[in-house]
N, C-alpha and C positions, 0 to 999 in steps of 0.2 A: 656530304661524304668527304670533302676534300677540306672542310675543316675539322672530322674525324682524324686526318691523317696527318694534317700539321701537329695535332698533341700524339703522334708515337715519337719513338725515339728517331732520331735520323738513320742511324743503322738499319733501323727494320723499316724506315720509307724507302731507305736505298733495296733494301729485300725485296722491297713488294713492288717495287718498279721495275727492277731486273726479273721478277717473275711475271710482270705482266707481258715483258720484251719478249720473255720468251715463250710463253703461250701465244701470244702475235707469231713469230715464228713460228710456230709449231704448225697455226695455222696453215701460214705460204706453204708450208712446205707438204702438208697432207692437200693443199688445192693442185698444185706439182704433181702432188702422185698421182691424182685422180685424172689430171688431163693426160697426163704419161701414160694410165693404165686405158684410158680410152681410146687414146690412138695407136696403142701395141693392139688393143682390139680392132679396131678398125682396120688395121692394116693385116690383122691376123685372117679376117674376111675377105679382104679382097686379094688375097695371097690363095687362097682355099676356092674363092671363085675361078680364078686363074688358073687354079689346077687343073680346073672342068672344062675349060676351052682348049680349041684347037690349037696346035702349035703356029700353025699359019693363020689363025683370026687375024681378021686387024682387030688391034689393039691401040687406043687412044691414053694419054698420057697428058693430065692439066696439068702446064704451066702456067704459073699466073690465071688469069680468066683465059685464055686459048685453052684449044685442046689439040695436041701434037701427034699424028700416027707414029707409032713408034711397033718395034717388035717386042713380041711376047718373054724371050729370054733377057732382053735388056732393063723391062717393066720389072720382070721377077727377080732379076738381080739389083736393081736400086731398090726395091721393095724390100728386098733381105735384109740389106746393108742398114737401112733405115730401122729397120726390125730390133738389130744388132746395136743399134743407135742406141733405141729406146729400154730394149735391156740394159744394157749400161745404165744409162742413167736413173732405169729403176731402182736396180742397185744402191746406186749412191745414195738415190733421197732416200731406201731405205737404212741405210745406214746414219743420214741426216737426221730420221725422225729421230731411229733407236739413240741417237748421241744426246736431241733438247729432249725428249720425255723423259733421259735422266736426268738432267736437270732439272728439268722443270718439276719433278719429284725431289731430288735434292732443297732446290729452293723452297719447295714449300712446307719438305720438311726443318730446316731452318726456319724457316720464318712459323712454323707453330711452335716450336722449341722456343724463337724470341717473343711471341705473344703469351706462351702458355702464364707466366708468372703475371700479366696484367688481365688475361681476360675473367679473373677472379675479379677486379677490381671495374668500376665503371669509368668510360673513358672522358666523364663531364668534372 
């Protein structure tokens, strides 16, 4: 394959390498979303359990591997906060995909546009 790609033109190796970066990218950043969307879930559960206990439970709180007694309104206000975190930054990555999946359709629409006149032709 990679000595397929020494006879394109160097333009279109530069194409198709910059398209492979950014399918790589595209990657990170939809593995991103998926941990971001797991733990806005996660925290969306135990936000909603918390709604179900007493005001007065005790209430334990991991730090590190300990687990710290802590009060209920304190737990549910860092929990928010965090929540609020994770919004955020959903946002952005998605805004990060929607930016490389344009590219990454640009580029490949490029790079069929710089093939389309050699793949008539055999590349031996």
């Amino acid at each position: 394959m990679s000595d397929d790609l020494s006879k394109l033109p160097p333009n279109v190796q530069e194409r198709l390498l910059r398209l492979q970066q950014l399918q790589q990218t595209l990657q990170s950043i939809l593995a991103q979303k998926q941990q971001v969307e797991m733990e806005k879930n996660e925290l969306e559960q135990t936000l909603s359990e918390l709604t179900k206990t007493a005001d007065d439970a005790v209430i334990y709180k991991a730090i590190g591997s300990l687990l710290v007694k802590s009060e209920k309104s304190k737990v549910t206000e860092d929990l928010n906060e965090r929540k609020s975190l994770l919004e955020t930054r959903s946002t952005v990555i998605a805004r990060q995909e929607e930016r490389v999946r344009s590219q990454v359709k640009e580029a490949q629409t490029k790079l069929q546009e710089d093939l389309s006149p050699v793949s008539g032709q055999p590349l031996s």
